[in-house]
C-alpha positions as CSV (number, residue, x, y, z in Angstrom):
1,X,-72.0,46.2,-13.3
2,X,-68.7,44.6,-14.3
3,X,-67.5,44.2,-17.7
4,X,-67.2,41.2,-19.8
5,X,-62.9,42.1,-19.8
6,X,-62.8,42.5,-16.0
7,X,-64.9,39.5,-15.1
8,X,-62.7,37.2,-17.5
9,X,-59.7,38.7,-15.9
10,X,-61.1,38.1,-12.5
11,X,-61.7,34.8,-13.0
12,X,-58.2,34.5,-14.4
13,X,-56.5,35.6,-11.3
14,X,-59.6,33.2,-9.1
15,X,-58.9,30.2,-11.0
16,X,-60.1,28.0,-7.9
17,X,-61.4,24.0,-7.6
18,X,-64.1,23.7,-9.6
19,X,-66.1,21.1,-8.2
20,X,-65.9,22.6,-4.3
21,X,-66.5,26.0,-3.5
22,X,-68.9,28.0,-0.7
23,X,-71.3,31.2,-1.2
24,X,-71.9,33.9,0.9
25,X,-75.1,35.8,0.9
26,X,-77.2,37.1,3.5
27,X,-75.1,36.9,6.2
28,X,-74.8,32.4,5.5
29,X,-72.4,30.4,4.0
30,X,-73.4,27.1,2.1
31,X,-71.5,24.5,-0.3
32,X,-72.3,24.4,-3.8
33,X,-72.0,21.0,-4.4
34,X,-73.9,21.1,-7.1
35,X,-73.0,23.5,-9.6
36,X,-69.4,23.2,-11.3
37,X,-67.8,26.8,-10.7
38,X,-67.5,28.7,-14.3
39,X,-67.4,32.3,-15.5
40,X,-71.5,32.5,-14.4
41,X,-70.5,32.3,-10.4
42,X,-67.8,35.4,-10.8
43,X,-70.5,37.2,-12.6
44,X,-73.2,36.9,-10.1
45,X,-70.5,37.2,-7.8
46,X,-68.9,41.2,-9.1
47,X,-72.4,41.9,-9.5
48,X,-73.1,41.5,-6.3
49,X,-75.5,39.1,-6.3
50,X,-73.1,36.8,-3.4
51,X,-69.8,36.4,-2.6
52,X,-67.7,33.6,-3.8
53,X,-65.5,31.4,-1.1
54,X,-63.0,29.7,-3.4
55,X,-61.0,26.6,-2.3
56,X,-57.5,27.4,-3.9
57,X,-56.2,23.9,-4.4
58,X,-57.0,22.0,-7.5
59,X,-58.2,18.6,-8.0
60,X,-54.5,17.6,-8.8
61,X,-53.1,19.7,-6.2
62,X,-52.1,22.9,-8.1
63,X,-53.0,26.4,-7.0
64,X,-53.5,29.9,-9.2
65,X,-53.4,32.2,-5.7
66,X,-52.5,32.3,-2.6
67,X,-53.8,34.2,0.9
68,X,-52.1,35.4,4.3
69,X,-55.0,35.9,6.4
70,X,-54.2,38.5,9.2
71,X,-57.1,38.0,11.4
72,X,-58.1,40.6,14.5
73,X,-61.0,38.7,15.6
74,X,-63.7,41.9,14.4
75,X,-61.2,44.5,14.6
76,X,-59.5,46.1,12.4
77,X,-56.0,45.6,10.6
78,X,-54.0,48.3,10.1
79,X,-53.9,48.4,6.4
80,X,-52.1,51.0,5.5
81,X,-49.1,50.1,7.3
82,X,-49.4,46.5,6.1
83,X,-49.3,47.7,2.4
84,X,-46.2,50.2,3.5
85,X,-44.6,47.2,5.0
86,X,-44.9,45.3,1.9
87,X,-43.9,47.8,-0.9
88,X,-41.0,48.1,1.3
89,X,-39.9,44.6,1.4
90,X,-40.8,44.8,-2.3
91,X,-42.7,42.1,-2.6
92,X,-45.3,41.0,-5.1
93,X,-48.7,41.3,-3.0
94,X,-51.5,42.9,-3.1
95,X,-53.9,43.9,0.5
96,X,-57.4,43.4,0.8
97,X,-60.1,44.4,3.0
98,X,-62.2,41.3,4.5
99,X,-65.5,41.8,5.3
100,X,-64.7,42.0,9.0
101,X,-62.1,44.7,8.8
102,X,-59.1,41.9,8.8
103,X,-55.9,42.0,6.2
104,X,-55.9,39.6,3.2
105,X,-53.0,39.5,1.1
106,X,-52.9,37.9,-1.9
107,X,-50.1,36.2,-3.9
108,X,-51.0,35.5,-7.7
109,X,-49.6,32.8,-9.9
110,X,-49.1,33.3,-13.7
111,X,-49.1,29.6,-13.9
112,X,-50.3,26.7,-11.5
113,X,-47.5,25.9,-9.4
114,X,-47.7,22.8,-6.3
115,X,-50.0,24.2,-3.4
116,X,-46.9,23.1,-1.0
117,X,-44.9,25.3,-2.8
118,X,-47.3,28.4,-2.3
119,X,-48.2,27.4,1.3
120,X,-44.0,27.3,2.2
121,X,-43.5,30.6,0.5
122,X,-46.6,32.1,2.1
123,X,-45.9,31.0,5.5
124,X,-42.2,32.7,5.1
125,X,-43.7,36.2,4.1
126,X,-45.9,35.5,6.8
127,X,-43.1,35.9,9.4
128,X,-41.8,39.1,7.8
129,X,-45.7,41.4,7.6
130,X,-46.9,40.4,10.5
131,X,-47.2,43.1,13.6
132,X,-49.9,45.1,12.4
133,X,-52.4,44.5,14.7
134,X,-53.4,41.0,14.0
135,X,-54.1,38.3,16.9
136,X,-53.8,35.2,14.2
137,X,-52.2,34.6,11.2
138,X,-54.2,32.2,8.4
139,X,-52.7,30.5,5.4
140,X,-54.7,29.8,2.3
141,X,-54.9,27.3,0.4
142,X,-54.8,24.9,3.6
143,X,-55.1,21.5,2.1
144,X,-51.9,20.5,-0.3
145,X,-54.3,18.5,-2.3
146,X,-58.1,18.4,-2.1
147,X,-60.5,16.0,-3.8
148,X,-64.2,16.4,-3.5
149,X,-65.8,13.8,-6.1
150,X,-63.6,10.9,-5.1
151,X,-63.1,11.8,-1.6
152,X,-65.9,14.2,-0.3
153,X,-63.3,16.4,1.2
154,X,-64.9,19.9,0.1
155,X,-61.5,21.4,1.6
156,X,-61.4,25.3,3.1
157,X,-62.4,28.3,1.5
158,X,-61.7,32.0,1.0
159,X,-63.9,35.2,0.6
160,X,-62.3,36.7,-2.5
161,X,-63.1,41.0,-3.2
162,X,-65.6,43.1,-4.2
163,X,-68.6,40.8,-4.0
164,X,-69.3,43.4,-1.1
165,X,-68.7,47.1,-0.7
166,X,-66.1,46.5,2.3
167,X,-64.1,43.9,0.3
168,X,-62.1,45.6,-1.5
169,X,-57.9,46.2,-2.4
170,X,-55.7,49.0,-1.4
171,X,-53.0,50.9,-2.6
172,X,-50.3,53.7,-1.1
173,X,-53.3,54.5,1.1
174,X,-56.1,54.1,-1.2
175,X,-58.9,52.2,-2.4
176,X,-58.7,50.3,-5.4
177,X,-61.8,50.2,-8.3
178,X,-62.4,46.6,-9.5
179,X,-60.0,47.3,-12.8
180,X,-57.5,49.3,-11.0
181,X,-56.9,46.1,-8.3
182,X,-57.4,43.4,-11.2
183,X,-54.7,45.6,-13.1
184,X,-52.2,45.8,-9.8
185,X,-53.1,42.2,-9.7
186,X,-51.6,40.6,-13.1
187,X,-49.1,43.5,-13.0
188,X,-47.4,41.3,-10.1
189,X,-48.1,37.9,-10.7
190,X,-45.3,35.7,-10.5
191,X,-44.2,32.2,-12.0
192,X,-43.0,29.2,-10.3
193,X,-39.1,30.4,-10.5
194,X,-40.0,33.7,-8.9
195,X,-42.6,32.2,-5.9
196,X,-39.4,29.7,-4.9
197,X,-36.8,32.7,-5.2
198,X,-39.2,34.5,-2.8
199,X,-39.3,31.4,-0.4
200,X,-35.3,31.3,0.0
201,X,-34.9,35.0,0.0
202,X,-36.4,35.8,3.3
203,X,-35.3,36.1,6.6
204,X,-36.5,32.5,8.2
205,X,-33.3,31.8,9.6
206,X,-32.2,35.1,11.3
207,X,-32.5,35.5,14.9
208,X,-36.1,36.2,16.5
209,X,-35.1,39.6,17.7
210,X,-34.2,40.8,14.2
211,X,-37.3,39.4,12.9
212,X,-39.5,41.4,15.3
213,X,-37.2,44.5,14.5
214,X,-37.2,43.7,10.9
215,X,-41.7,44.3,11.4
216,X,-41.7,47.3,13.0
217,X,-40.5,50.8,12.6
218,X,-38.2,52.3,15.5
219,X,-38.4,55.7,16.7
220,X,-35.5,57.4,18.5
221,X,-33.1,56.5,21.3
222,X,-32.5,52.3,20.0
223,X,-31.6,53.3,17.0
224,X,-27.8,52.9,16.8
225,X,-27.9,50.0,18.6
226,X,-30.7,48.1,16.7
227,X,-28.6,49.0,13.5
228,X,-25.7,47.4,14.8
229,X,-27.4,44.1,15.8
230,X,-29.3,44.3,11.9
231,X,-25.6,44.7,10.4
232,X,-24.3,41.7,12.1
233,X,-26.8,39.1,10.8
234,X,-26.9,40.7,7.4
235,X,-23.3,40.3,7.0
236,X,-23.9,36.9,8.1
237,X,-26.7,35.7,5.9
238,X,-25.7,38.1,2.9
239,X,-22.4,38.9,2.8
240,X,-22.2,40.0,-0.7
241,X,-24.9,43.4,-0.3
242,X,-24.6,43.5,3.9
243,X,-23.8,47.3,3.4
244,X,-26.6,48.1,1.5
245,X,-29.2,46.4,3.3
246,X,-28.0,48.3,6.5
247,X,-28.3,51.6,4.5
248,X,-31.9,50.3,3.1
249,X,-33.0,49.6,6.8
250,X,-32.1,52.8,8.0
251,X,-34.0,54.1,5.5
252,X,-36.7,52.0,5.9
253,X,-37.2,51.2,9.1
254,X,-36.7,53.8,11.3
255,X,-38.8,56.9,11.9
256,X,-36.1,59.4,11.3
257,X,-33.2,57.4,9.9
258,X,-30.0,57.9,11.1
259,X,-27.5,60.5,9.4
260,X,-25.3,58.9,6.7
261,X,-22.0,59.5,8.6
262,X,-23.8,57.8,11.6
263,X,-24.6,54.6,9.7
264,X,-20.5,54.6,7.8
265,X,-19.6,54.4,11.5
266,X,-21.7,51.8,12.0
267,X,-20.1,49.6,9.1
268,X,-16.8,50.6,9.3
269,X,-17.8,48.7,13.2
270,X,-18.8,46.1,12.2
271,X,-16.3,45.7,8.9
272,X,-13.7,45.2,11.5
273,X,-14.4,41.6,12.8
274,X,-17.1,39.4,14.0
275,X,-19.1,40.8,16.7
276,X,-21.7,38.8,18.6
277,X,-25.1,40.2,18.9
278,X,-25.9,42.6,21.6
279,X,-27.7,40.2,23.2
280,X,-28.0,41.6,26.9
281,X,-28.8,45.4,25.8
282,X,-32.0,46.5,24.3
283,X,-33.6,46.6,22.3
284,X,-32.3,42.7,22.0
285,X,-32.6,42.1,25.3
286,X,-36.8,42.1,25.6
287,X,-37.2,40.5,22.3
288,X,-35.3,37.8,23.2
289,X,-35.7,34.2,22.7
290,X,-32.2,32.0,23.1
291,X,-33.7,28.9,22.7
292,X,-35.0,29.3,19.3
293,X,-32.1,31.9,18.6
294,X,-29.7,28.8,19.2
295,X,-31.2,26.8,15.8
296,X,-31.5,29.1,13.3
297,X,-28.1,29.2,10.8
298,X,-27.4,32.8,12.0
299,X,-28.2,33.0,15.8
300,X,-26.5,32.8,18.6
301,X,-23.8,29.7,19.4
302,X,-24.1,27.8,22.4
303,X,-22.1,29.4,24.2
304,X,-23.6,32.9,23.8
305,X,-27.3,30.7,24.7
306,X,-25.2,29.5,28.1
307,X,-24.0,33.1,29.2
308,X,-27.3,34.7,28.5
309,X,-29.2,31.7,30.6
310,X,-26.6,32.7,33.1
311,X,-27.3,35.9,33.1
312,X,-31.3,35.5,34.2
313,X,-30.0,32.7,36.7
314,X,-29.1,33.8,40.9
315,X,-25.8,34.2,41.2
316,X,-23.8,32.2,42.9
317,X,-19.8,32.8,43.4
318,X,-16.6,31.2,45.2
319,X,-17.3,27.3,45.2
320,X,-14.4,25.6,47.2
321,X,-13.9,22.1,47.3
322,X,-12.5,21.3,50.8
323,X,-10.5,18.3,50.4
324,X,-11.7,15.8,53.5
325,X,-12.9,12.7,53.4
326,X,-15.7,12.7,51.9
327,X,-15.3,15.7,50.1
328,X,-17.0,18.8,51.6
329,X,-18.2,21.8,49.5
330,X,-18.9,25.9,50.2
331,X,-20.4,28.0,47.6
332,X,-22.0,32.1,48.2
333,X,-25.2,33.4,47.3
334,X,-26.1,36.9,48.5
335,X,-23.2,37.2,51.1
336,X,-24.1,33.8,52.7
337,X,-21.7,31.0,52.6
338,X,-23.3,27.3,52.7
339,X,-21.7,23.9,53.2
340,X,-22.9,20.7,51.4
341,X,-22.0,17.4,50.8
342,X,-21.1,16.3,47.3
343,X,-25.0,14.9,47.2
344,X,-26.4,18.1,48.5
345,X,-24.9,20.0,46.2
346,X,-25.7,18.1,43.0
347,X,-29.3,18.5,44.2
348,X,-30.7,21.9,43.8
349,X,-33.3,21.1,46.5
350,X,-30.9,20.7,49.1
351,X,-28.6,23.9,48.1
352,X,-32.3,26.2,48.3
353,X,-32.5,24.8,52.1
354,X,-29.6,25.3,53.2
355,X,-29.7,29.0,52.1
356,X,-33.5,29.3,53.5
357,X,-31.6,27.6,57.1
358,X,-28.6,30.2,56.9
359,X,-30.2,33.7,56.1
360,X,-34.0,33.3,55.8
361,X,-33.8,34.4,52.1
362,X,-36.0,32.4,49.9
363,X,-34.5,31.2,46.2
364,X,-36.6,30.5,43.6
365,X,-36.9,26.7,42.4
366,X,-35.0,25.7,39.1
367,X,-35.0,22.9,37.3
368,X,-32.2,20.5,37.2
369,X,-30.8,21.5,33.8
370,X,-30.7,25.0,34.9
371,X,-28.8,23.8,37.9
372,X,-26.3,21.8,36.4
373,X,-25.2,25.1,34.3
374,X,-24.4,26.9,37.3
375,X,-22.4,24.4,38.6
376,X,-20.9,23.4,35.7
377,X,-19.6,27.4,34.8
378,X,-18.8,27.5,38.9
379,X,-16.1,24.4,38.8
380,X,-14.0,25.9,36.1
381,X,-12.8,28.3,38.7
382,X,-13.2,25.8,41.9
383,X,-10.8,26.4,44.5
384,X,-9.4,23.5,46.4
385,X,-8.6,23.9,50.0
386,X,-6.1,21.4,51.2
387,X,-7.4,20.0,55.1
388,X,-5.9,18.6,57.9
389,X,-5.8,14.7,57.5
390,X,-8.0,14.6,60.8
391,X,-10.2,17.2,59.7
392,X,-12.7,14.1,57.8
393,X,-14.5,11.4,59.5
394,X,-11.3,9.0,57.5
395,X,-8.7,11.0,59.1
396,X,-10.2,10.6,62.2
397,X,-9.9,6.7,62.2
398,X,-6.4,7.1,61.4
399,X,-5.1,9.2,63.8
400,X,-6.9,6.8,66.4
401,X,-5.6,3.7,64.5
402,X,-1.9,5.3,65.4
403,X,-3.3,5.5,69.0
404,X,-4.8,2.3,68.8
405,X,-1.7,0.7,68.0
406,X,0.5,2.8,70.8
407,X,-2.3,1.7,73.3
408,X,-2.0,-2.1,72.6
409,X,0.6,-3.4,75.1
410,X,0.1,-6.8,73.9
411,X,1.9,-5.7,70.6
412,X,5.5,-5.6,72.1
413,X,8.0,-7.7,70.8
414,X,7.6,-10.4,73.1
415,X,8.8,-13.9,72.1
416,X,6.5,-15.8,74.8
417,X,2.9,-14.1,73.3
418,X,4.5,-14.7,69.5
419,X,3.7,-18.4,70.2
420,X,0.6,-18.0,71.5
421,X,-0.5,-15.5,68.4
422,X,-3.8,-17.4,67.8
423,X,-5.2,-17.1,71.0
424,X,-4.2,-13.4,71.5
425,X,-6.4,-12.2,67.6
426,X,-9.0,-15.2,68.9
427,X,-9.7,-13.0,71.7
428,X,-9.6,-9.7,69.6
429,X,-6.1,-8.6,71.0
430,X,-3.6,-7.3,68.6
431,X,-0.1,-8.3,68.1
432,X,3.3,-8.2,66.1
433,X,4.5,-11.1,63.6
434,X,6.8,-11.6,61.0
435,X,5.4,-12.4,57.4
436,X,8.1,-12.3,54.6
437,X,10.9,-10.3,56.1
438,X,8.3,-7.6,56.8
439,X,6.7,-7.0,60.2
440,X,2.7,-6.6,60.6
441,X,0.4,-5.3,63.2
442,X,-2.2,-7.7,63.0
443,X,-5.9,-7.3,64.4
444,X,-9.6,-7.5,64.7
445,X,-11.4,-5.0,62.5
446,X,-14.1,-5.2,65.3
447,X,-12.1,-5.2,67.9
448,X,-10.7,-1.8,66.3
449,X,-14.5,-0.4,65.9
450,X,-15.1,-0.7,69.6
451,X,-11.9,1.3,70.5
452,X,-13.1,3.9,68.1
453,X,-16.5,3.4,69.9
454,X,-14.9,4.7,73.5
455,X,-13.7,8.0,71.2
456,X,-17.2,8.4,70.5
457,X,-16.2,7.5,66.8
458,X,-19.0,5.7,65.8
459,X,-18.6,3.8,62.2
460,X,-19.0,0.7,60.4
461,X,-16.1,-1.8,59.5
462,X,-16.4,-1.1,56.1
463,X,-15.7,2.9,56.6
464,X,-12.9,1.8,58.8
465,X,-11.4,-0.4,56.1
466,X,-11.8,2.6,53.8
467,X,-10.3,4.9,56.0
468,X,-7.3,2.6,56.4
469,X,-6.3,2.5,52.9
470,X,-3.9,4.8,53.0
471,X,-2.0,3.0,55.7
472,X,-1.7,-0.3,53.4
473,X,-4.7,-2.1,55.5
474,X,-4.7,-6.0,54.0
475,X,-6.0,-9.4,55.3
476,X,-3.8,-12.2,56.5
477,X,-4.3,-15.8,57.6
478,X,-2.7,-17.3,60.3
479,X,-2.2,-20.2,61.1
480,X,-2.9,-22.0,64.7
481,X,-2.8,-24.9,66.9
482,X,-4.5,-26.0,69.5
483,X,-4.6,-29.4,71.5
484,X,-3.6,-30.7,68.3
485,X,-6.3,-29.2,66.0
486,X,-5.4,-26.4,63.3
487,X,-7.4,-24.0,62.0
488,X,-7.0,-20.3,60.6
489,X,-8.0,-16.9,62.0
490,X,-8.1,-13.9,59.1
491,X,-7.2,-11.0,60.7
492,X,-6.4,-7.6,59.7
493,X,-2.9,-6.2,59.1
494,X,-1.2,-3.3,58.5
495,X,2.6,-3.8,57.6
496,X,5.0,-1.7,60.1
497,X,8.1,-2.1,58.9
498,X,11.1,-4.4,58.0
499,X,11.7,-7.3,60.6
500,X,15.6,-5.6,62.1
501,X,13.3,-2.3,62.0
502,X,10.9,-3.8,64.7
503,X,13.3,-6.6,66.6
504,X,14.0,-3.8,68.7
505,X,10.7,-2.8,69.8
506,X,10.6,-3.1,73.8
507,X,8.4,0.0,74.7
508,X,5.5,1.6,73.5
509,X,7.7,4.6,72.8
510,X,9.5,2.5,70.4
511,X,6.7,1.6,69.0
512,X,6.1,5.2,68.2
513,X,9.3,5.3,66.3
514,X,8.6,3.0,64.0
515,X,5.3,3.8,63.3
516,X,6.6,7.8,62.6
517,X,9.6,6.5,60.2
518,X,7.8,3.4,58.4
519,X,6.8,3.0,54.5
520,X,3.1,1.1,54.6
521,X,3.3,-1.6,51.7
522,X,0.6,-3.6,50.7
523,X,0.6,-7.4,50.2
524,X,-1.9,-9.0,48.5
């Protein structure tokens, strides 16, 4: 039987909501709705009679305890390593046994402090105990405010100890008596300064690696390096006591912790300047997650995130930028070199072809994003490979164009077909005139695409008027006559030199000399 003293102090620590609360007893769970929770309940309920499920949060939103809930699903938690894990953190908890073997850890309050506060600070010790076998974690109270008369929310409940012989707290590896855990109990209550303390001094923010490495203990052979990675966040996030936190970790947190000479190495290391994190080594390596790493105050940068993305992604080298027109592209993957288009190589879908066409070798899909990282760490060391100017589809119009106009006999300086322009660019053929002290070779743009069309140089006009650009292509009007009606012809023209320059033109040879020594100018 329990005392009067240990059932008063008992309900002390259990102050709970008084108008909603559960009972357990044989093996059922039911809501006493009607009976306003008082010292009777935690009588009946140390005597054994049934066992109390409290709802922590208040009617105005205030809670007296808090619960971490380490749940295994039936099986068991290891306890004892849970309550080692927490004296060495040094935090104010105490484990309990459920009735199914899982790990309850309570938090107690010397005075009723805001159920978001506890729930915050809970959830933050939370990420620093777990690893201990559980499969789910559980926080208690759930509801920040919960209001059963006015609202009918009854809200969630918790077993609380020793209503039954396998509920019950432990200690350095032992079982606590009622008075022994109710003693442990106030001896570690906090107040509302101390719970928000414990909330900011935590690890939230360090990188998920450390976190994991912070739970468990680790035996030989990762030892040197996982100190190293610990000391670089801890002078990070506490640059005031980083030393000694490295020495407490060794000492805590290994299975044979290092010699002190080893760990001075270590910090004399990493005194020297700012490492980065190990990242790509282990034990950092298999722990890690870069995309959360990336948020948290004392992760990795971005730039760290790119190269270790990099580092899981195919590798591709030696991206050359072959400068035709348009553009063409080679990069290497695996000892086979693939060309692309500008399009193609934007596209992932079409770069994974072309490798499947060229070797049979089969990359794996990526998405876009991933994609565009490659390409965007391959261009900063792009190599561009100057090209013949006939070498591109735009090169090859011009260097027919310069044949084109060789080839045109009609373009001779010939003062008889001068006068009769009109009728020579009416019937597509090209000639020579004088426009402004400058002389033009004037044309059909489709008379132009069927010459290119006997090369077997098949493109449209606008390609072709592309392609001339460099040459100073522009459109003229010209005027005409004929039995006494005017109208205009637009033609195209391409400006070959100043008029004394092509008076002397006689031959298609000397047409070939201009051509080789003129400026093109445009005139728009």
């Amino acid at each position: 039987m329990a005392s009067d003293n240990d059932i008063q102090r008992f309900k002390q620590l259990f102050k709970a909501n008084t108008h909603t609360y559960y009972v357990y007893k044989d093996g059922k769970h039911s809501h006493a709705s009607n009976k306003v929770l008082n010292t009777f309940q935690y009588k009946d309920h140390l005597n054994k009679e049934y066992s109390l499920v409290l709802v922590p949060t208040t009617d105005d939103g205030l809670s007296y305890f808090g619960v971490i809930d380490l749940d295994n699903h039936g099986g068991d938690i290891d306890l004892i390593t849970l309550d080692k894990k927490i004296n060495k953190l040094k935090l104010p908890l105490v484990v309990c046994r459920s009735k199914s073997g899982s790990g309850h850890v309570y938090l107690f309050l010397s005075e009723p402090v805001p159920t978001s506060d506890i729930r915050e600070t809970l959830f933050s010790i939370a990420e620093r105990i777990r690893g201990v076998g559980e499969e789910a974690i559980e926080i208690f109270p759930k509801q920040d405010k919960v209001d059963f008369v006015n609202t009918n929310n009854k809200g969630s409940g918790i077993q609380i100890p020793y209503a039954l012989d396998t509920t019950y707290a432990l200690s350095n590896g032992r079982r606590l008596s009622l008075t022994e855990f109710i003693d442990k109990a106030f001896t570690l209550r906090v107040n509302k300064k101390t719970l928000l303390k414990i909330k900011t001094d935590d690890d939230s923010e360090a990188p998920p690696c450390i976190q994991v490495l912070l739970r468990r203990i680790t035996g030989e052979g990762q030892r040197n390096n996982t100190l190293f990675n610990y000391g670089i966040y801890v002078k990070r996030a506490y640059p005031s006591d980083w030393k000694t936190k490295i020495q407490d970790f060794n000492n805590n947190n290994f299975k044979t912790p290092l010699l002190y000479e080893e760990v001075e190495n270590i910090v004399k290391q990493i005194n020297k300047t700012d490492y980065r994190y190990k990242c790509q080594e282990e034990p950092l390596k298999g722990l890690c997650d870069s995309h959360t790493c990336v948020k948290r105050k004392y992760g990795i940068d971005d730039e760290e995130k790119k190269e270790l993305e990099l580092a899981d992604l195919p590798e591709f080298t030696a991206l050359k930028k072959y400068l035709t027109e348009p553009v063409k592209w080679s990069l290497i993957y695996e000892n086979v070199t693939v060309t692309l288009t500008t399009e193609e190589l934007l596209d992932f879908k079409h770069v994974r072809k072309k490798i499947f066409e060229n070797s049979n070798k089969l990359v794996a899909n990526m998405k876009s994003n991933k994609w565009q990282l490659i390409l965007d760490n391959l261009t900063k060391d792009v190599i561009e490979v100057e090209t013949p100017d006939d070498a591109g589809k735009s090169g090859v119009v011009r260097k027919y164009f310069d044949q084109y106009i060789k080839n045109s006999i009609d373009v001779r300086y010939d003062q008889n077909k001068i006068n009769n322009r009109g009728a020579l660019l009416e019937n597509g053929k090209p000639i020579i005139d004088h426009i402004k002290k400058i002389s033009y070779f004037l044309f059909s743009g489709t008379h132009f695409q069927k010459f290119l069309e006997g090369k077997k140089c098949n493109t449209n006009t606008t390609d072709i008027w592309m392609a001339l650009i460099p040459k100073g292509i522009v459109t003229k009007k010209i005027n005409i006559s004929k039995k006494g009606k005017h109208s205009t012809v637009r033609c195209w023209a391409v400006g070959i030199g100043p008029i004394e320059e092509t008076k002397r033109i006689e031959t298609v040879e000397d047409i070939e000399d201009v051509i080789e020594t003129v400026d093109f100018e445009d005139d728009y």
